[in-house]
C-alpha positions as CSV (number, residue, x, y, z in Angstrom):
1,X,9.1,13.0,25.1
2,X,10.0,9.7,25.7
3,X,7.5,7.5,23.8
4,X,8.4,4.1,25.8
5,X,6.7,5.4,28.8
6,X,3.7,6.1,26.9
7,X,2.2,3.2,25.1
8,X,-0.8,5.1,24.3
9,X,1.0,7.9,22.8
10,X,3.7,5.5,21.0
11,X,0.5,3.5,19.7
12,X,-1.7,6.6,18.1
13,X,1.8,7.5,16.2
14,X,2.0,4.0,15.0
15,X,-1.7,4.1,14.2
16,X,-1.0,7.5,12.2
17,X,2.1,5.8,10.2
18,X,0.3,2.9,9.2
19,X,-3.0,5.0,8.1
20,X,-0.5,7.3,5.9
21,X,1.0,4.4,4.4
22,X,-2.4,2.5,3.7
23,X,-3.5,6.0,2.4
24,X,-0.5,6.1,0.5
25,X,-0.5,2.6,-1.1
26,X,-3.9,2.6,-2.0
27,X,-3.8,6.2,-3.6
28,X,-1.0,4.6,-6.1
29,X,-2.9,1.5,-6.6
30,X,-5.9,3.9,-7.6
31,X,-3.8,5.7,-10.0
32,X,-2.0,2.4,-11.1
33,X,-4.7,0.0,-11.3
34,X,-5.0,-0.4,-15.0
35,X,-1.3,0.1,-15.8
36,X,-0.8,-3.0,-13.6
37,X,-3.5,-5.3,-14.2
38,X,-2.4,-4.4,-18.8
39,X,0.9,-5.6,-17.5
40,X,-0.4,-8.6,-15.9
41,X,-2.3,-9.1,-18.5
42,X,-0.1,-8.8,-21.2
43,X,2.8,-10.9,-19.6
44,X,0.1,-13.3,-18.2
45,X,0.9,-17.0,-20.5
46,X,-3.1,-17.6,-20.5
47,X,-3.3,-15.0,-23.1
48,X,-2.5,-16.8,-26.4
49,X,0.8,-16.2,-26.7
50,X,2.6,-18.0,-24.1
């Protein structure tokens, strides 16, 4: 199936791609939140120690 002559189809696969990724990104930001924002945190030069 040729996706260029359908734009509908090609755009509901892009749709689909971007939900997985957003689903994706923010499933690893749920998981990561704290690990990142302790990192930030601890290499941040507002905390004293910078």
């Amino acid at each position: 199936m040729n996706l260029k002559s359908h734009p509908k189809a090609s755009l509901v696969v892009r749709c689909m791609i971007y939900t997985v990724i957003y689903v994706d990104i923010q499933r690893i930001l749920d998981v990561n939140y704290s690990v990142i924002l302790d990192a930030f945190l601890n290499f941040s030069p507002q905390n004293g120690t910078g």
